[in-house]
TORNUMI-797252 format. One record per atom (N, C-alpha, C, O): residue in three letters; y, x, z. Coordinates in steps of 0.1 Angstrom, whole numbers, plus 5000, padded with zeros to 4 digits. Example, Ala and Ser with C-alpha at 12.3 -4.5 7.8 and 13.67 -1.06 7.14 Angstrom:
<atoms>
ALA494351325078 ALA495551235078 ALA496751325078 ALA496751425085 SER497851285071 SER498951375071 SER500051295079 SER501151345080 
</atoms>
This chain:
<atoms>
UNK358056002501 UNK358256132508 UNK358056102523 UNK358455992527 UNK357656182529 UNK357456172543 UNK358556222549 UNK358456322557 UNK359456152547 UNK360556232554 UNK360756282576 UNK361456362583 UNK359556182577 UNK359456192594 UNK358956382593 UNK359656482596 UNK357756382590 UNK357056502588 UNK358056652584 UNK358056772588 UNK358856592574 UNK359856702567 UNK360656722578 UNK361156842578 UNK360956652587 UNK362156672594 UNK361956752608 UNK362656802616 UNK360756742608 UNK360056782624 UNK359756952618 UNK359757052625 UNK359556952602 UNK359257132598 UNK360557162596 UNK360757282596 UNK361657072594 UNK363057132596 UNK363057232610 UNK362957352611 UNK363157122620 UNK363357132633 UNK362957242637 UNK363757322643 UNK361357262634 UNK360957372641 UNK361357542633 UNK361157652638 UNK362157502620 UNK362557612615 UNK363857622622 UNK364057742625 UNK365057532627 UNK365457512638 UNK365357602652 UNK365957702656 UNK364657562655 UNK364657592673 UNK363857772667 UNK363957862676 UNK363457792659 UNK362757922659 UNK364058042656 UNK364358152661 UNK364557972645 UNK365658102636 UNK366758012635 UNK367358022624 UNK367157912645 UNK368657872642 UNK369157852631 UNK370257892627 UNK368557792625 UNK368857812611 UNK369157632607 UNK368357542610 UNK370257622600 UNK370757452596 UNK370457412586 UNK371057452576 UNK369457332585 UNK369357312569 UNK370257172567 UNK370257132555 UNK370757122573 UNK371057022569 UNK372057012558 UNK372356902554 UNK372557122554 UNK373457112540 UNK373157182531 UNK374057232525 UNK371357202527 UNK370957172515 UNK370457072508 UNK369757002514 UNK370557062493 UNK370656952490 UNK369156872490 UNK368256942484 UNK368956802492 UNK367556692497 UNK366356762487 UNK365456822493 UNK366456742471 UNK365756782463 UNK365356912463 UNK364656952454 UNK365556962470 UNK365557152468 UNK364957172478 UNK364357282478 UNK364957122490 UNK363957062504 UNK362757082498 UNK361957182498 UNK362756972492 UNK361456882490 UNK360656992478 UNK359557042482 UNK360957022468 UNK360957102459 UNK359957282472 UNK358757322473 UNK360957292477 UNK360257432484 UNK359157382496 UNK358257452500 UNK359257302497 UNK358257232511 UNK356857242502 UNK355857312504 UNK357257162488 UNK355757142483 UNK355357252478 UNK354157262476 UNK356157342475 UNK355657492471 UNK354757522484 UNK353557522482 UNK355257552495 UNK354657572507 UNK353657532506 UNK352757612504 UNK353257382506 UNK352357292512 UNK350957342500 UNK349757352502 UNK351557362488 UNK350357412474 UNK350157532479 UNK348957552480 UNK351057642482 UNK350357762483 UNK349457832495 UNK348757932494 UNK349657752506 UNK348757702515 UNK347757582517 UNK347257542527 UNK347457542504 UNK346157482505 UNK346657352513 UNK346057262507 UNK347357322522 UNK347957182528 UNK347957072516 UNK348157072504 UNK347356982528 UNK346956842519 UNK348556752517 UNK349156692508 UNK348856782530 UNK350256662533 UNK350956742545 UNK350656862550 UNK351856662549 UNK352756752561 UNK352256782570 UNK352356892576 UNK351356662575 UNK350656672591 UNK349756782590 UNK349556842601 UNK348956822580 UNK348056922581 UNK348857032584 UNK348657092594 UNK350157052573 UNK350857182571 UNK351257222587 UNK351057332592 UNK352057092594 UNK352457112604 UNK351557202616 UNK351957292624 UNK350257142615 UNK349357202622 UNK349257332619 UNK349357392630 UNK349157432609 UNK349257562606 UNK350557622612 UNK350857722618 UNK351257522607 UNK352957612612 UNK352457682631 UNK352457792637 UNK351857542633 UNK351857592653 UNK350757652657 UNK350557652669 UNK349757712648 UNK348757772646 UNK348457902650 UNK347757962657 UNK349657942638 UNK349358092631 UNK350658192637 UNK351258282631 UNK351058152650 UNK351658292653 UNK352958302647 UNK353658402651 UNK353558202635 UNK354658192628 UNK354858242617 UNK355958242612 UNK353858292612 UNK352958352596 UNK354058282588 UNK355158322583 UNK353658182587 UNK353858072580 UNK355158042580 UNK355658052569 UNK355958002590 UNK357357982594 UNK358358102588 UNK359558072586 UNK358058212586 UNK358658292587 UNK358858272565 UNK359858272557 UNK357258252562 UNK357658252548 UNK358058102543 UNK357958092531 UNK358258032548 UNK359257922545 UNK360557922547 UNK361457862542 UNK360558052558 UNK362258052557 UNK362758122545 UNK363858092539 UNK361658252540 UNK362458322531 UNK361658232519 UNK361358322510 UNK361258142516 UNK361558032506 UNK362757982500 UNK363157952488 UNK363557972516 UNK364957902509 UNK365857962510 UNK367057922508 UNK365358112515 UNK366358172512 UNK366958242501 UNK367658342501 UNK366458142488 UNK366258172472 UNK366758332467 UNK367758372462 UNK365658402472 UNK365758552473 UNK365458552456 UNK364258572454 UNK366158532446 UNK366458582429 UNK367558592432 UNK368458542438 UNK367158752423 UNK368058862420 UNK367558982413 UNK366358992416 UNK367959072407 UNK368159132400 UNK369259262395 UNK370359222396 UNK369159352392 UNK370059462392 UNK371059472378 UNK370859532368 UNK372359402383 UNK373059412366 UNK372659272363 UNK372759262351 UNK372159152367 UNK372259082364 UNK373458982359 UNK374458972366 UNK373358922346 UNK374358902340 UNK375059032333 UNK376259032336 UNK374659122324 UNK375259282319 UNK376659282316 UNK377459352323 UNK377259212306 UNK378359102301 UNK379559132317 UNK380659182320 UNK378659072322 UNK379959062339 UNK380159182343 UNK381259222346 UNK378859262346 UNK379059372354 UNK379659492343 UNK379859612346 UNK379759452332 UNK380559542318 UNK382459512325 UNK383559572326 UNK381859402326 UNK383859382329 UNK384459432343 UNK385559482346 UNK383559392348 UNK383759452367 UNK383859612361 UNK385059652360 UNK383059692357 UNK383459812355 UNK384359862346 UNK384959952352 UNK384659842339 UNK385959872324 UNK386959812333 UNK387659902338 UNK387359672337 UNK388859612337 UNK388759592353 UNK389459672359 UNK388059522360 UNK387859442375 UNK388159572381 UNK389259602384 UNK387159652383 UNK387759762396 UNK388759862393 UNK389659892401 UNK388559922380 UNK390259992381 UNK391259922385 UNK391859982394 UNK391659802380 UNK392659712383 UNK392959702399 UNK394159692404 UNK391559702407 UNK391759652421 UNK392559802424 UNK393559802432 UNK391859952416 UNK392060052424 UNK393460082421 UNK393960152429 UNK394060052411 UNK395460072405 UNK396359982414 UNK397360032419 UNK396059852416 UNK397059772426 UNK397159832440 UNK398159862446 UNK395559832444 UNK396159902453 UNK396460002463 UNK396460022475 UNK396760112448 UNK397460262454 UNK398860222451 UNK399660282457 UNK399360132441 UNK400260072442 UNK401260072450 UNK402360122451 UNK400159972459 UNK400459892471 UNK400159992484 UNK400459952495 UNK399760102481 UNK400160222491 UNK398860192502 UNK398960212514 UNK397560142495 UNK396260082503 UNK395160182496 UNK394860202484 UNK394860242506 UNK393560372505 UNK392360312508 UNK391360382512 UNK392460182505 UNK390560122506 UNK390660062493 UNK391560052485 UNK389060002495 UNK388559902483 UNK387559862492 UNK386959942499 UNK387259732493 UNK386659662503 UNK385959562494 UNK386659492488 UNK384559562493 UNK383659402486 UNK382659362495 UNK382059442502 UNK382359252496 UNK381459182502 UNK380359162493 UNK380559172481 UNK379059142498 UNK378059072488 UNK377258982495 UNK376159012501 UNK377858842494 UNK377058762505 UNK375658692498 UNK375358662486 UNK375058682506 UNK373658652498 UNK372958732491 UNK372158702482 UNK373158872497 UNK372458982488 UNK371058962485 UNK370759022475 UNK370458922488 UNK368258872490 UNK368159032492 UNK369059092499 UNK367359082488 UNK366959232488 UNK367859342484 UNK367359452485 UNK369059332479 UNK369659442476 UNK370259452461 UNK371059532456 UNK369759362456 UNK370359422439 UNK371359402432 UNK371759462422 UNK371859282442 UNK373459272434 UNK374559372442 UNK375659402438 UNK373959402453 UNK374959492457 UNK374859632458 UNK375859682463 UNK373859712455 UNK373459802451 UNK374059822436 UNK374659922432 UNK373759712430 UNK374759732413 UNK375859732416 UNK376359782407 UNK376759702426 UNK378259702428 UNK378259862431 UNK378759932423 UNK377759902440 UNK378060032445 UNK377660122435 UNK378160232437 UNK376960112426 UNK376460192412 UNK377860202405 UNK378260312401 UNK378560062405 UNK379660082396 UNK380960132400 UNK381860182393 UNK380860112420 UNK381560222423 UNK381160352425 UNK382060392432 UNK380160442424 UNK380160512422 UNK380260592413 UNK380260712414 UNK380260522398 UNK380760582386 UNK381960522377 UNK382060512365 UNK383060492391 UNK384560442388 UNK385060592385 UNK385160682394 UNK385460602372 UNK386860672373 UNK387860642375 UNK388260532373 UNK388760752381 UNK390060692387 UNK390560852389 UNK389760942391 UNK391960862387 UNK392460972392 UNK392660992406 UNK392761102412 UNK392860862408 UNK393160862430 UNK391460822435 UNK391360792447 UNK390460812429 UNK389260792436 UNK388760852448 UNK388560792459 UNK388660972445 UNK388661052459 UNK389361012468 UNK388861022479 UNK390560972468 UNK391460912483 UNK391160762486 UNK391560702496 UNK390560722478 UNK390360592486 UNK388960542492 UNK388160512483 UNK388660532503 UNK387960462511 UNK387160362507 UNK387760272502 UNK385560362508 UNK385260252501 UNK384060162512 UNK383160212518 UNK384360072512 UNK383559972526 UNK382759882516 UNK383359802510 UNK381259882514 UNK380559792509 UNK379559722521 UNK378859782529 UNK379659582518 UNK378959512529 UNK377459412520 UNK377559362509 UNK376759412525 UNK375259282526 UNK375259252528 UNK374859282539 UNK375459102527 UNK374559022539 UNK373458892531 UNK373258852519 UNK372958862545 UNK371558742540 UNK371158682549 UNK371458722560 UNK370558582548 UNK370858502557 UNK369358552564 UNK369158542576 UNK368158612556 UNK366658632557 UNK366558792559 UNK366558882550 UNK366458812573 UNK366458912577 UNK365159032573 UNK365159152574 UNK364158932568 UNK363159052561 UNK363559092548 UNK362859182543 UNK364859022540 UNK365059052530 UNK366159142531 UNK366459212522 UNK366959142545 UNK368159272547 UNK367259412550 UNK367559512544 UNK366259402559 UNK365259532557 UNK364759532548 UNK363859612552 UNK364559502535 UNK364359552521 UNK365059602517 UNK364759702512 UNK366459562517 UNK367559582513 UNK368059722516 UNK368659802510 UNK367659732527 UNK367359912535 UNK366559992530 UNK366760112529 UNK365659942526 UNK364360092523 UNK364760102506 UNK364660222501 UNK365359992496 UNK365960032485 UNK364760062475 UNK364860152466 UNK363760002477 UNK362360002468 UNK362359862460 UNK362359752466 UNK362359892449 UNK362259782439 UNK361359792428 UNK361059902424 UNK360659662422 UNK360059682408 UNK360259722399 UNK361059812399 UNK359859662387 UNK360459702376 UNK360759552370 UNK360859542357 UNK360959482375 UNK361459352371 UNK362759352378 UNK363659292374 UNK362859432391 UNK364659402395 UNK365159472388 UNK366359462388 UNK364859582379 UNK365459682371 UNK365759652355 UNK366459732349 UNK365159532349 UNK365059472340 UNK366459462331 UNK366559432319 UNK367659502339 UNK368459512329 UNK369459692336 UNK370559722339 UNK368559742334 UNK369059872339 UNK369259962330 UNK368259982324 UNK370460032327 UNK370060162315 UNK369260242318 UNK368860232330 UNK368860352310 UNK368060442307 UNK368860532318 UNK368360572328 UNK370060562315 UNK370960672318 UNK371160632339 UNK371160712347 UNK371360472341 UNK371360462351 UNK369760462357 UNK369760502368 UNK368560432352 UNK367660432360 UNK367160582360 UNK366460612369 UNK367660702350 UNK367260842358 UNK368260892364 UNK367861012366 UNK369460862370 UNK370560902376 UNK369960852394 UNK369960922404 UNK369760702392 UNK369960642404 UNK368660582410 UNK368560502419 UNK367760622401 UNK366360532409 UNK365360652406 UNK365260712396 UNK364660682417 UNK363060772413 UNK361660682417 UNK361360632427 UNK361060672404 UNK359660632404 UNK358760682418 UNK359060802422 UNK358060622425 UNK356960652434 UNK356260552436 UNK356660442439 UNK354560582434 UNK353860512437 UNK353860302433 UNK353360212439 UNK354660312419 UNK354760192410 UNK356260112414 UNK356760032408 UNK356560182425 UNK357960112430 UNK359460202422 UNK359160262412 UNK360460202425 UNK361560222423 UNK362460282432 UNK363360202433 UNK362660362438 UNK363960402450 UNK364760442446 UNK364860542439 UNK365560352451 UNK366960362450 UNK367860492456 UNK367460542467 UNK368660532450 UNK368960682454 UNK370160672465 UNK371060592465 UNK369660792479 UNK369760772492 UNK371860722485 UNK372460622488 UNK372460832475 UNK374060792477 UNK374460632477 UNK375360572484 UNK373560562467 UNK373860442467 UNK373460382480 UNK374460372487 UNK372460352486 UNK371660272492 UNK372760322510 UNK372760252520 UNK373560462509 UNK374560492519 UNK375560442520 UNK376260432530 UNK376060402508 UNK377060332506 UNK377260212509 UNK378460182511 UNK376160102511 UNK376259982513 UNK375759942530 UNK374759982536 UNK376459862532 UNK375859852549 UNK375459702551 UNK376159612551 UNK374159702553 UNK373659552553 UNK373559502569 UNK373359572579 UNK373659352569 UNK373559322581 UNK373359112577 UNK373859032569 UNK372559112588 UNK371858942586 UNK373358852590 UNK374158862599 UNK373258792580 UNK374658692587 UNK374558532578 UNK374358542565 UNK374758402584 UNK374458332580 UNK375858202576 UNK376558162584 UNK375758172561 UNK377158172559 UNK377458022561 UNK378557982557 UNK376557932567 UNK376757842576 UNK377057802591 UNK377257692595 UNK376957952600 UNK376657912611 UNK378557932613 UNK379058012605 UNK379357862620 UNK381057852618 UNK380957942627 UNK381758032626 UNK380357942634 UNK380758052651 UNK381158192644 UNK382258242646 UNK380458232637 UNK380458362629 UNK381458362613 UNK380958352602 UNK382858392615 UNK383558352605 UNK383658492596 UNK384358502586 UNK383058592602 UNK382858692592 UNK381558762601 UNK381458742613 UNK380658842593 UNK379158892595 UNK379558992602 UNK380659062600 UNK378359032616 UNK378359152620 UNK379459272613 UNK379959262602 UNK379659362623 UNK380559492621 UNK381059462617 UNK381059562609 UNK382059352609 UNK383259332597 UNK384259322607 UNK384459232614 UNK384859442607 UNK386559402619 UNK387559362612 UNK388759392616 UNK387359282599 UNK388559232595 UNK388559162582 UNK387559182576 UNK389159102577 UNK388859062562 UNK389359102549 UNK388959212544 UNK390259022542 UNK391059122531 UNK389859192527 UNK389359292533 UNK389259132515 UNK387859162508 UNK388959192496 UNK390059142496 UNK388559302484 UNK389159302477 UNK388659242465 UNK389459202456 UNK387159232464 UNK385959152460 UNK385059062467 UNK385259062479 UNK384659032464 UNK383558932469 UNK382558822462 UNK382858712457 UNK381358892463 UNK380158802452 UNK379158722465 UNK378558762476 UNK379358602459 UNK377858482461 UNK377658422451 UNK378158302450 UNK376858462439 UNK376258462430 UNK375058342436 UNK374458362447 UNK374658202427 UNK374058102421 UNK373558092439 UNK372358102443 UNK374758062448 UNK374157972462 UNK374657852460 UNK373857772458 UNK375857822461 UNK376257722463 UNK376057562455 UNK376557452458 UNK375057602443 UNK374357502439 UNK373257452448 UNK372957332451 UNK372957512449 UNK371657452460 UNK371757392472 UNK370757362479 UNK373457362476 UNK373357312489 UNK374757172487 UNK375657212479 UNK374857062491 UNK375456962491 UNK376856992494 UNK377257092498 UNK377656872490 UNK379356882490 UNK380357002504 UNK381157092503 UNK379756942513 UNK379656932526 UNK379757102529 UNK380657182531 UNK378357112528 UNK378057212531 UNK379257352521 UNK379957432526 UNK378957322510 UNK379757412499 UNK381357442505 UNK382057532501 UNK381557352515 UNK382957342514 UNK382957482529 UNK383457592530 UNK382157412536 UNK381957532548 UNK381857692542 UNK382657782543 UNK380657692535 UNK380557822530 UNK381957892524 UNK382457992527 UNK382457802515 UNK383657822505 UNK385157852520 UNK385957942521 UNK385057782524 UNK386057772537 UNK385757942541 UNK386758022542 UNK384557992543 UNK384358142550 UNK384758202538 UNK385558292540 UNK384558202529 UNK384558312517 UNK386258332512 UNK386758432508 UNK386758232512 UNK388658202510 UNK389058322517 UNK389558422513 UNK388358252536 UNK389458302540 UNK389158482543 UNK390058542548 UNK387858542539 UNK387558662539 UNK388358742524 UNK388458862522 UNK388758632517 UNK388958732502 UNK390258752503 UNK390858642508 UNK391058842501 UNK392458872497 UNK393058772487 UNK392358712479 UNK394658772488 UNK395058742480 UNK395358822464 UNK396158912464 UNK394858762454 UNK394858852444 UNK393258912441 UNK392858952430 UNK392558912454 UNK391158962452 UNK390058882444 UNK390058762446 UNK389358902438 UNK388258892427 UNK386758832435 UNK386158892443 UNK386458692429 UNK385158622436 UNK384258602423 UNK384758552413 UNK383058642426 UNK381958632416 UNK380758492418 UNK379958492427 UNK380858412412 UNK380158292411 UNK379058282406 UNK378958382399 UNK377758202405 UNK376958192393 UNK377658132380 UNK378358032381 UNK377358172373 UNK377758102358 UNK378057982357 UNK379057962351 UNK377257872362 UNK377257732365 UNK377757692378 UNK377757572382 UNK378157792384 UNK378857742398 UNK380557712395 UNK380957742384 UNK381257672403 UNK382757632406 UNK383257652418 UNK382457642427 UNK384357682422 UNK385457682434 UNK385057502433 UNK384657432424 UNK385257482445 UNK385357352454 UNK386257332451 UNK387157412448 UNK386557172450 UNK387757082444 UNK389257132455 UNK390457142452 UNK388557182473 UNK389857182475 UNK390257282477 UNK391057302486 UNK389757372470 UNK390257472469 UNK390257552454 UNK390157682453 UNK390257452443 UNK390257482429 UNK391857532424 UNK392057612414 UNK392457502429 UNK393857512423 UNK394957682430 UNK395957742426 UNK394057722442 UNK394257802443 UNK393557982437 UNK393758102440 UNK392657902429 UNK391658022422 UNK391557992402 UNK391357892396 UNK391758112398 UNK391658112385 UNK390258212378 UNK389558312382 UNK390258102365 UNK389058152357 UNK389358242351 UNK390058222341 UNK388858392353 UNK389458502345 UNK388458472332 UNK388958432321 UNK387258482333 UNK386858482320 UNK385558342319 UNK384658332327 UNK385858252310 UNK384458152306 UNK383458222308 UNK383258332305 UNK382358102315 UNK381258162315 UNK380458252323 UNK379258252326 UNK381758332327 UNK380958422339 UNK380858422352 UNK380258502359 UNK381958292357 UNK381358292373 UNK382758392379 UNK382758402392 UNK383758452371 UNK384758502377 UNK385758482382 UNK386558512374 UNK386258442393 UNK387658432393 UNK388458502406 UNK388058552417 UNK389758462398 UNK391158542406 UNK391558502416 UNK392358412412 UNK391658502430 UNK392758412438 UNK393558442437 UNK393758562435 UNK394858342440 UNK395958372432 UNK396758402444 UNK396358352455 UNK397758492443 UNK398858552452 UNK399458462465 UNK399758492477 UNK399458322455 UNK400758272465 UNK399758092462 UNK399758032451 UNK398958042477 UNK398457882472 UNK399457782467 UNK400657792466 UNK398557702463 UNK399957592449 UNK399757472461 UNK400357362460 
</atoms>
């Protein structure tokens, strides 16, 4: 591995978009670099490098959104987003009117283009509830790849992000045009996107968020991709943005961080859900 070479295309991804790579994990580097370097015809780094300072930042820009492992999908995982709708958000909205609280507040960090949190707001928008109308609802975006938060705006998708969509939801909430998908203006109003990066510490919650107390919060299949270190930072911002009692959505294969395992429970195997709990142990 040419690690001198790798580290100078860090750099310059670096000083361009501030952007830290240094807590992902080595293999997943190396893994997206060579994607780059094959789909650009690049023999080895030093060629590649030379294009990077070439082309105007062509090139730079789609290496960033390389790692910015933009998969995703609408309803991905059906199974989860079946439970988030039946048990997960009544539950949030019944505690708390309870609790005498006229919001419902979710994050969706790492959104890529829009689809996991566009499916959240689908599901709040066809929450029943007898107090729905009185409560306030704040849905947030963010990403770290800012061409993928203005996608996330215009709400145009394939038919591969719709791949697990009903029938009944894709003529309610999407209109066909010109081979794409648009997303219907109530959803795509509902959610407010904004670039934020969930390593940089300076920034302990994303643009326009005046506060925390998330009553949800999804970062679906990141935190595999980036080392101990790093996971703990991310996980550190996401704790302290979620409520106590509020609901965090994981990849399937993901985990709460060891130190902060004992204050979060597995509502169900398998899906990446859990509870934080009221009171830390």
């Amino acid at each position: 591995m040419d690690t001198t070479g790798q580290s100078e295309i860090l750099g310059m991804l670096r000083e361009k978009f501030r952007i830290d790579t240094s807590g992902y994990r080595p293999a997943f580097l190396s893994r997206r670099l060579d994607k780059r370097l094959a789909e650009t015809a690049c023999g080895d780094y030093s060629e590649y490098i030379q294009l990077l300072r070439s082309d105007g930042g062509a090139e730079l820009k789609e290496l960033l959104h390389s790692l910015s492992v933009p998969v995703s999908m609408f309803f991905r995982d059906p199974l989860l987003f079946d439970l988030l709708a039946e048990q997960v958000l009544p539950d949030i909205v019944e505690c708390n009117r309870q609790g005498q609280q006229s919001r419902l507040r979710i994050w969706s960090a790492a959104c890529a283009a829009g689809q996991e949190s566009a499916s959240l707001a689908i599901l709040v928008a066809e929450l029943r509830h007898p107090q729905i109308e009185q409560i306030y609802t704040t849905l947030f975006g963010t990403d770290i790849d800012a061409t993928l938060i203005a996608r996330a705006r215009e709400g145009r998708y394939t038919a591969r992000d719709l791949e697990h969509v009903t029938l009944g939801r894709l003529r309610r909430w999407f209109v066909e045009r010109e081979g794409l998908y648009v997303l219907h203006p109530e959803i795509r109003q509902r959610v407010r996107y904004v670039r934020h990066d969930l390593l940089d510490e300076r920034q302990h919650l994303p643009p326009d968020v005046l506060f925390s107390q998330f009553d949800m919060l999804a970062c679906r299949n990141l935190l595999m991709y980036y080392g101990a270190s790093a996971q703990e930072t991310i996980f550190n911002k996401l704790d302290a943005a979620l409520k106590a009692g509020g609901y965090l959505l994981l990849g399937r294969s993901e985990y709460t961080p060891e130190a902060f395992r004992a204050n979060y429970s597995l509502v169900l195997p398998r899906t990446g859900l859990y509870r934080k709990r009221s009171h830390r142990v």
